[in-house]
Backbone as CSV, one residue per row, in Angstrom:
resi,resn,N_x,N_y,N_z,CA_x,CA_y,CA_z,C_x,C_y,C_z
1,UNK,-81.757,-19.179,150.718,-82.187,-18.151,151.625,-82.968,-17.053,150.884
2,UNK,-82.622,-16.594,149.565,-83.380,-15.717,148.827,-84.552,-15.559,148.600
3,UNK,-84.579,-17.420,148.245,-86.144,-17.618,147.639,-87.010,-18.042,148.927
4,UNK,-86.518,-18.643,150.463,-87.307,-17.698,150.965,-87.746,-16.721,151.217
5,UNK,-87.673,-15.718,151.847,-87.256,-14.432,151.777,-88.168,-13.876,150.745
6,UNK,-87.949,-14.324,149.344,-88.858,-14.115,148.364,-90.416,-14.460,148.320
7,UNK,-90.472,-15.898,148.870,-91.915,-16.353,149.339,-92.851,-15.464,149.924
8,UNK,-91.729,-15.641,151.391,-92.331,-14.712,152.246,-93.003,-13.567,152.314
9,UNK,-91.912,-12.656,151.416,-92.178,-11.367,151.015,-93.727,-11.395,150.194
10,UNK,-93.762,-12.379,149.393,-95.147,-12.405,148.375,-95.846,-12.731,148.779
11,UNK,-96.026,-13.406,150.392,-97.301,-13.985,150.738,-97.512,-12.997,151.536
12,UNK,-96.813,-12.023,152.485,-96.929,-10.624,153.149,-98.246,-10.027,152.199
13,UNK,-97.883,-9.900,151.221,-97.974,-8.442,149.674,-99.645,-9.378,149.690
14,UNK,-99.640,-10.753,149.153,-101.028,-10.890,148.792,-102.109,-10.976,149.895
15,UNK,-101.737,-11.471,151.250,-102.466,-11.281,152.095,-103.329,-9.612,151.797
16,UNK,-102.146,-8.735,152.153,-102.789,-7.606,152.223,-103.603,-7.109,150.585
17,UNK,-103.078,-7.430,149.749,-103.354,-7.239,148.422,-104.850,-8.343,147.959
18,UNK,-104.993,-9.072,148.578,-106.458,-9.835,148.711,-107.517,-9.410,149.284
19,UNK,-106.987,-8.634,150.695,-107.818,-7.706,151.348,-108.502,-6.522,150.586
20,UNK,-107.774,-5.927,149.941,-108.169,-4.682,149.286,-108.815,-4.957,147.685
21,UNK,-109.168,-6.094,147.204,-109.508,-6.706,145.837,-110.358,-7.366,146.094
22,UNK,-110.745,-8.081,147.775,-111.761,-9.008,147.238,-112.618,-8.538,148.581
23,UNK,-113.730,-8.287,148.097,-114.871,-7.605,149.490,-116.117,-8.706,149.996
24,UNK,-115.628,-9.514,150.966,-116.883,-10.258,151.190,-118.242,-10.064,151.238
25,UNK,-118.358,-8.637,151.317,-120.033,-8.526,151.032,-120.224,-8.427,149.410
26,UNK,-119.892,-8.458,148.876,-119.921,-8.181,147.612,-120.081,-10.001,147.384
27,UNK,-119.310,-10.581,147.741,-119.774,-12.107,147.449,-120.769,-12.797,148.085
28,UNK,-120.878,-12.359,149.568,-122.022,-12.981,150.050,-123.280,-12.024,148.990
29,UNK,-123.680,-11.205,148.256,-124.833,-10.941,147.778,-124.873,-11.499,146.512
30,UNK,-123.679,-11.476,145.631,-123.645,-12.761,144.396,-124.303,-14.081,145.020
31,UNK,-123.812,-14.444,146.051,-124.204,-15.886,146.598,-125.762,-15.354,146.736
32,UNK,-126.055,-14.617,147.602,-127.872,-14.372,147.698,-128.828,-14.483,146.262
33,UNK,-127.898,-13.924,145.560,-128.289,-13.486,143.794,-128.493,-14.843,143.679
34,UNK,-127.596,-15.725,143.263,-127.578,-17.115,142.856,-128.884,-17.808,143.661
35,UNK,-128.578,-18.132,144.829,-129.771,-18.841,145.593,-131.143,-17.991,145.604
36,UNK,-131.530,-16.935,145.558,-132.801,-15.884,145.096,-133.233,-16.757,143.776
37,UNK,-132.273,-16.507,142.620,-132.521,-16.755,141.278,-133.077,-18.363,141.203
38,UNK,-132.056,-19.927,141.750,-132.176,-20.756,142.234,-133.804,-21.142,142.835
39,UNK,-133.853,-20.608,143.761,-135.222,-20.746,144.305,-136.287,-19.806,143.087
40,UNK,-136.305,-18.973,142.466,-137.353,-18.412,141.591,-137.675,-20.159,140.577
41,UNK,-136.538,-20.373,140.203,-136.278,-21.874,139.267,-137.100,-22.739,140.495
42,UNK,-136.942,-23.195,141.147,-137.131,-23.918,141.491,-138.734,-24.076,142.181
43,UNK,-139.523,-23.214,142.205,-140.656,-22.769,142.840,-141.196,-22.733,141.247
44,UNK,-141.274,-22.764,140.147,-141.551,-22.627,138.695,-141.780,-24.420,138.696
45,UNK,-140.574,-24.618,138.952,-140.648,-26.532,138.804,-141.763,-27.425,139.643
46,UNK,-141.299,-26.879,140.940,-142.272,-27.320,141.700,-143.629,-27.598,141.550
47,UNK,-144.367,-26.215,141.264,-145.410,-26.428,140.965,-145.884,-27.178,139.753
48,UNK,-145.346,-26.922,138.914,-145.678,-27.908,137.839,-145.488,-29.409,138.201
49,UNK,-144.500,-30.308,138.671,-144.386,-31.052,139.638,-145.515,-31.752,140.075
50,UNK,-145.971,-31.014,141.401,-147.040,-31.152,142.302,-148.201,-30.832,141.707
51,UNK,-148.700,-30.092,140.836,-149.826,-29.699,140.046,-150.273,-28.376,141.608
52,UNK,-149.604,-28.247,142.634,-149.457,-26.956,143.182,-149.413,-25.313,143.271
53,UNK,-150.495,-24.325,143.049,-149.301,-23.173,142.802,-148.307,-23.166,144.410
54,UNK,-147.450,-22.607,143.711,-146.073,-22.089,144.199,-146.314,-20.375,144.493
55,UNK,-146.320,-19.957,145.946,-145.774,-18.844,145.971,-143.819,-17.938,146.593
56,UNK,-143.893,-16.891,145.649,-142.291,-16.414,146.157,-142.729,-15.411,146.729
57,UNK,-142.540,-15.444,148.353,-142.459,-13.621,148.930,-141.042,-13.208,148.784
58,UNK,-141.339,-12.096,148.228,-139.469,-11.327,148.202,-139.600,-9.697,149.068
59,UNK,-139.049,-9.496,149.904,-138.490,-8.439,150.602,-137.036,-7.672,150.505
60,UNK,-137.011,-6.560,150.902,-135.357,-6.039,150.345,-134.282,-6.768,150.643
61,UNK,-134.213,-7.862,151.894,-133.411,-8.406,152.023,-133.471,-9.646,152.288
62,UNK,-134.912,-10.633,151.492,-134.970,-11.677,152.090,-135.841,-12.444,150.939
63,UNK,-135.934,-13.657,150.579,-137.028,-14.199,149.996,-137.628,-15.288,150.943
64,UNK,-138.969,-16.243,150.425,-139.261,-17.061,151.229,-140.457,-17.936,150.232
65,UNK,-140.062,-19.356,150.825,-141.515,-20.465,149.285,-142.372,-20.901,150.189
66,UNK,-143.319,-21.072,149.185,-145.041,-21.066,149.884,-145.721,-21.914,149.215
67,UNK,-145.983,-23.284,149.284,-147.286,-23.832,148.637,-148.558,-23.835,149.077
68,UNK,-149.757,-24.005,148.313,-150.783,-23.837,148.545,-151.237,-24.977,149.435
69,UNK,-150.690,-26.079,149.063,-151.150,-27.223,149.845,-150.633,-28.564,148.969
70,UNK,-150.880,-29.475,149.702,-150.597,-30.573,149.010,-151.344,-31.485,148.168
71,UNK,-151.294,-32.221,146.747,-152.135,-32.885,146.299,-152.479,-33.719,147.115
72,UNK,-153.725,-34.068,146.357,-154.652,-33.698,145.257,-155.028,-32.333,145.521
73,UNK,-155.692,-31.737,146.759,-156.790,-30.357,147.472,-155.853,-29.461,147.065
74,UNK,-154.704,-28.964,147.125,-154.365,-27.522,146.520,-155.534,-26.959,146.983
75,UNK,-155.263,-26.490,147.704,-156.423,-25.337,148.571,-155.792,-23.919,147.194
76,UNK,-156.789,-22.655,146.734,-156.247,-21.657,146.153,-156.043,-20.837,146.719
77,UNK,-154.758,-20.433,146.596,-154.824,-19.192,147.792,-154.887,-18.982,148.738
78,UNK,-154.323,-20.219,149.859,-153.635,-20.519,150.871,-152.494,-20.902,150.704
79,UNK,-151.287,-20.145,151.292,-150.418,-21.128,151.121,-149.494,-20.573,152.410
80,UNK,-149.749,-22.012,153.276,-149.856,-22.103,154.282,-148.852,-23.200,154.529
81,UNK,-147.904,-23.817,153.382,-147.279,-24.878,153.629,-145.668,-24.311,152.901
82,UNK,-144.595,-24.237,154.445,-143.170,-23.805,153.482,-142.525,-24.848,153.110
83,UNK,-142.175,-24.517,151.514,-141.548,-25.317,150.299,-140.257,-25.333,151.418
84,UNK,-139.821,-26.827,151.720,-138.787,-27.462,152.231,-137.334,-27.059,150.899
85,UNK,-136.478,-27.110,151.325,-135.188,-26.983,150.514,-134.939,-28.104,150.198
86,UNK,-134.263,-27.893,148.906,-134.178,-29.555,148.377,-132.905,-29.804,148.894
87,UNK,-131.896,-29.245,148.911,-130.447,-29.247,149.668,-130.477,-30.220,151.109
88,UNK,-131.707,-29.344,151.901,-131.525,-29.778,153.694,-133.151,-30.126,153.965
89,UNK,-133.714,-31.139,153.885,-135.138,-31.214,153.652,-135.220,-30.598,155.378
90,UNK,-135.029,-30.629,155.874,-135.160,-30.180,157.505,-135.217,-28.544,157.606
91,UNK,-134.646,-27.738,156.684,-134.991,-26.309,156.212,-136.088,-26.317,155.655
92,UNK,-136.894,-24.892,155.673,-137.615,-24.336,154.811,-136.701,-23.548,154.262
93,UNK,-137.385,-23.664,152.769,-136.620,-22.707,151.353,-136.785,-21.216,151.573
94,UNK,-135.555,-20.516,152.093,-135.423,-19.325,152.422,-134.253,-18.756,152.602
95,UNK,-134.376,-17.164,152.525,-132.658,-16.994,152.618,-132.973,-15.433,153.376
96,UNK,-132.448,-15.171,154.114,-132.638,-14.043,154.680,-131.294,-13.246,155.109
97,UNK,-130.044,-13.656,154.669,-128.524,-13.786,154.539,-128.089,-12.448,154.054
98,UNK,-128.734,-11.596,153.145,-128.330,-10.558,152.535,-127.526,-9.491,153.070
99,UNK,-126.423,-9.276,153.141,-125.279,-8.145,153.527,-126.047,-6.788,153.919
100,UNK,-125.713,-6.194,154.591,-126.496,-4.540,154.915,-125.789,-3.740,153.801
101,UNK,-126.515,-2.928,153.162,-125.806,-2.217,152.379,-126.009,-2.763,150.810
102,UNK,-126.935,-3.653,150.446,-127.221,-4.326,149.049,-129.052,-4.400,149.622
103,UNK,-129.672,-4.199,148.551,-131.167,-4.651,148.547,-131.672,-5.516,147.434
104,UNK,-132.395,-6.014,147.511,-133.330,-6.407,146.283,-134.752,-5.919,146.149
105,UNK,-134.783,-5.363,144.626,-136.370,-5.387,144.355,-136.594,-6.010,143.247
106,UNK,-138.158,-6.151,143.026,-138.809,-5.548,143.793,-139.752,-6.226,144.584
107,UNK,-140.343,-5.586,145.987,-140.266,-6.096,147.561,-142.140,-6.225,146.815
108,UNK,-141.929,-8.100,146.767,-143.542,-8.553,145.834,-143.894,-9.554,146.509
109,UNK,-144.937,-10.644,146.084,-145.081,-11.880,145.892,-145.309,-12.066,144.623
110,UNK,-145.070,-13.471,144.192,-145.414,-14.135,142.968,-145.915,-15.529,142.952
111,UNK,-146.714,-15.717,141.939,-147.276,-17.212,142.314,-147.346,-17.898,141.014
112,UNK,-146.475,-18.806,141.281,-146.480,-19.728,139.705,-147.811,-20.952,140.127
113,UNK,-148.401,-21.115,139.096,-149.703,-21.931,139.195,-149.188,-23.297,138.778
114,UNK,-150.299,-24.383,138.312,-149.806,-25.466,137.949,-148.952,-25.663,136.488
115,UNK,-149.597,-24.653,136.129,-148.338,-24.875,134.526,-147.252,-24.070,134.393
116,UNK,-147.204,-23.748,136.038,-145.585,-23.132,135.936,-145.974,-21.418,135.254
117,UNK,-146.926,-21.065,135.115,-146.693,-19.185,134.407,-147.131,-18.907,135.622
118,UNK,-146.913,-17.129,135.276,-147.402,-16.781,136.772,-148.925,-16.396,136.786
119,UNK,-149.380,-16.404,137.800,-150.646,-16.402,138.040,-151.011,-14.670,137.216
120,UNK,-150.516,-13.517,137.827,-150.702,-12.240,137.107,-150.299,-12.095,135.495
121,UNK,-149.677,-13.300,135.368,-149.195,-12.687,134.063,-148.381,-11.759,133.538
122,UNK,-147.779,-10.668,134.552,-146.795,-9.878,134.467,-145.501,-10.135,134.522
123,UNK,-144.625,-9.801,133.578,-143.512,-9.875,133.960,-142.635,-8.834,135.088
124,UNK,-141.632,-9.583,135.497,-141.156,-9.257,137.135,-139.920,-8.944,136.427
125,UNK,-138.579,-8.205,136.898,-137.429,-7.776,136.614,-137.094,-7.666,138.655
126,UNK,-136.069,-8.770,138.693,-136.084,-8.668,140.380,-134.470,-8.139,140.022
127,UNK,-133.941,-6.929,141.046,-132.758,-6.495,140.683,-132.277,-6.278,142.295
128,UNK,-130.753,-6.841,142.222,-129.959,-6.618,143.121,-128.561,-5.644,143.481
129,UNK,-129.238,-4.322,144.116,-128.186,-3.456,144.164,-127.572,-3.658,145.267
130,UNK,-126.174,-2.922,145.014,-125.418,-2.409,146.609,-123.983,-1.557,145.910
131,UNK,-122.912,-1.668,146.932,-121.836,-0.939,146.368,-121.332,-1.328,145.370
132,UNK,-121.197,-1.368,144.379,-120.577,-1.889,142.911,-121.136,-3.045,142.117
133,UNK,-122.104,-2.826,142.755,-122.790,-4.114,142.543,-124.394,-4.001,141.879
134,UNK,-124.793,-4.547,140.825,-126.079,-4.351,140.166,-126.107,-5.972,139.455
135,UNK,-126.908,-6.532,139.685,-127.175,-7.740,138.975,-128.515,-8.146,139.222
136,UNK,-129.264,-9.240,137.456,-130.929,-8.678,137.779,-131.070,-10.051,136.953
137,UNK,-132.401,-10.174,136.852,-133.173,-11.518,136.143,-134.518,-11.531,136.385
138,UNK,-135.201,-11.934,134.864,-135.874,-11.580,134.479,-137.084,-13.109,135.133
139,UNK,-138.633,-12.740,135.145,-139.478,-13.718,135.112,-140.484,-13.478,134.484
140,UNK,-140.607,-14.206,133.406,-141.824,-13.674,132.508,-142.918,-14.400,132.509
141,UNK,-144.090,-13.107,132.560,-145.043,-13.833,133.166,-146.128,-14.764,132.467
142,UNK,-146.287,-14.982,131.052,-146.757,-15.706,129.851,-145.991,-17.321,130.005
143,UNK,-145.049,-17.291,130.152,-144.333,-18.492,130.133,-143.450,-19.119,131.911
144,UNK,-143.314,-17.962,131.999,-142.698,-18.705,133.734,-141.304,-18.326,133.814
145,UNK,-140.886,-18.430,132.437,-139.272,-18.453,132.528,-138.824,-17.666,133.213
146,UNK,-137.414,-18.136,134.059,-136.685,-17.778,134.894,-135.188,-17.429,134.317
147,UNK,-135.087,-16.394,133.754,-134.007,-15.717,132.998,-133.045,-14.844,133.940
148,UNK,-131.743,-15.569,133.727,-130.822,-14.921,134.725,-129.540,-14.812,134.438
């Protein structure tokens, strides 16, 4: 009878004690972080891939993939065709999920060309704030890399 009693008592305590330790917006924007970062990788690959550039629109609370077109024509600087998700080919690669109260910058486009660097050449620092929360990764624009 104790060690129920005892159970009980501890599953009371962590219910409420889970509540106050673990904040779902705080994970749904790690999760945004991850799939943001994910898709930067993966829009880098692509194009190299396809011999495609790849564009990333990013907004405070949303990203979205863009190719120029499909081989061979790669039209430049249209990109008029959304990069399908490799997960759900029936999606376009996008996430617009972000919690109220977290943003990301900064609110750009970017366009990785066929060898994967970015077309400007600048490096990007995309950073994700909100309540306790700061996490960032780097894209450099000489090489492409997607540092996170």
């Amino acid at each position: 009878m104790e060690l129920v009693i005892v159970i009980l008592l501890l599953s009371i305590l962590s219910v409420f004690a889970l509540g106050k330790l673990f904040n779902p917006d705080q994970f749904a924007a790690k999760g945004f972080f991850d799939d943001t970062l994910n898709a930067m990788r993966f829009a880098q690959k692509l194009a190299i891939s396809t011999g495609c550039d790849v564009r990333v629109l990013t907004t405070a609370s949303s990203y979205e993939l863009h190719q120029s077109s499909l081989s061979p024509t790669c039209a430049a600087g249209v990109f008029t065709i959304p990069v399908k998700n490799p997960a759900n080919r029936a999606n376009n690669y996008q996430n617009s999920s972000l919690p109220a109260g977290f943003s990301l910058a900064p609110v750009t486009s970017i366009t990785f060309n066929a060898r994967g660097v970015l077309e400007s050449g600048n490096n990007f620092v995309f950073t994700l704030t909100g309540p306790g929360t700061a996490l960032f990764f780097n894209v450099y624009g000489q090489t492409g890399l997607v540092d996170g």
